[in-house]
C-alpha angles and dihedrals in degrees: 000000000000111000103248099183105029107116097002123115118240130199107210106188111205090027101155102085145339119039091340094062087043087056099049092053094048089055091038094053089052100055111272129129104243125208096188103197124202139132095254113066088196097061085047100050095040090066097071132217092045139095122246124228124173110215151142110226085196089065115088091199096051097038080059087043083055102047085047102052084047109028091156095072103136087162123054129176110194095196097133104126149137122221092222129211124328099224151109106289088239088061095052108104128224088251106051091049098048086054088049090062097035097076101009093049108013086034089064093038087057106042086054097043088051100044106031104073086060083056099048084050096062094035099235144073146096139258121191117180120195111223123158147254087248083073097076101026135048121265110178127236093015100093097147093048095044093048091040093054086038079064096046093062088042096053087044089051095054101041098055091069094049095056104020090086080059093059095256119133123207131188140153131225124216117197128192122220121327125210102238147084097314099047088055096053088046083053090045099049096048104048076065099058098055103026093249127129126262088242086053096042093056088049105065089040094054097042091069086067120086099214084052093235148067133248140286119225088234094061090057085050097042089052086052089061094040088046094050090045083060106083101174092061115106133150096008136137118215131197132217121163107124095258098320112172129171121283 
């Protein structure tokens, strides 16, 4: 098989920790030079083999500082996002939705809109953007993460077919949940709410997958590369969520 990421450069946005520092290193360890973005120099430079870069994907002006200090990205990861509030939609105010949307939704909007014309140019590259399986399902009491990353598949769909007669490919990849930090303060948060505990609060997460579990950072890195050795995907969506389905 053909070594799709060997020698390219890569742009990995929330890069410092979580599913965006596993997915550095994955491109990292197959040959490609890294920029791994994120807002703590310290997380990024603490990944190693990478190269560090401060910025606010939310910030028009940044994002532009970014595509000119790299303009030879020819793979960008567009992972950078916040889970949001867990809460009625009633009780969500103005404010934490609008941030929801400003790196999960607008993030996304500006990385493409920075890197892509260099793409377009050379008439290749790829463009994965990580949205979520609470994009296609309900998850209560997460309106404004389940609608952003419901844009973000959206975004990823059209503008497939923008950029896909230059020769760029873009996808997005929906992971289900993923075993971590943020998992256990949804768990947490939750066995509050109901008065369960947080044992049995995972449990009845977990048992709506079919595989019984949730993910490892390294299986969403590892789709990325799989995703990125697949030339002919565009415009697709993939799933992979151990088995997730809706509640």
């Amino acid at each position: 098989m053909t070594d799709r990421v060997r020698g390219r450069t890569a742009l990995v946005t929330g890069a410092g920790n979580g599913l965006g520092r596993a997915i550095a290193l994955a491109l990292a360890a197959r040959g490609a030079r890294v920029i791994a973005v994120g807002r703590n120099r310290d997380r990024l430079e603490a990944i190693g083999g990478v190269e560090a870069a401060v910025a606010d994907i939310s910030d028009p002006a940044g994002v532009d500082a970014l595509a000119a200090r790299y303009p030879d990205v020819d793979i960008l990861i567009n992972n950078a996002g916040v889970p949001g509030p867990v809460a009625a939609l009633t009780d969500i105010e103005p404010d934490e939705w609008d941030e929801v949307f400003a790196v999960n939704v607008r993030g996304t909007y500006l990385m493409c809109r920075a890197f892509l014309p260099a793409m377009v140019e050379r008439g290749a590259g790829d463009v994965i953007n990580v949205a979520s399986v609470s994009g296609k399902r309900p998850l209560i009491r997460r309106t404004p993460y389940t609608a952003s990353k419901m844009a973000v598949i959206g975004l990823t769909r059209t503008l497939a077919y923008e950029v896909g007669p230059a020769g760029v490919s873009v996808n997005s990849l929906s992971p289900g949940p993923v075993d971590g930090p943020r998992m256990t303060r949804n768990f947490r948060l939750e066995a509050e709410r109901t008065g369960v505990t947080y044992e049995e609060a995972e449990e009845a997460f977990v048992s709506r997958a079919a595989l019984h579990r949730m993910l490892t950072e390294d299986e969403v890195a590892d789709a990325v590369i799989a995703m990125l050795h697949m030339p002919g995907l565009c415009a697709a969506d993939i799933d992979l969520s151990a088995g997730m389905v809706a509640p």
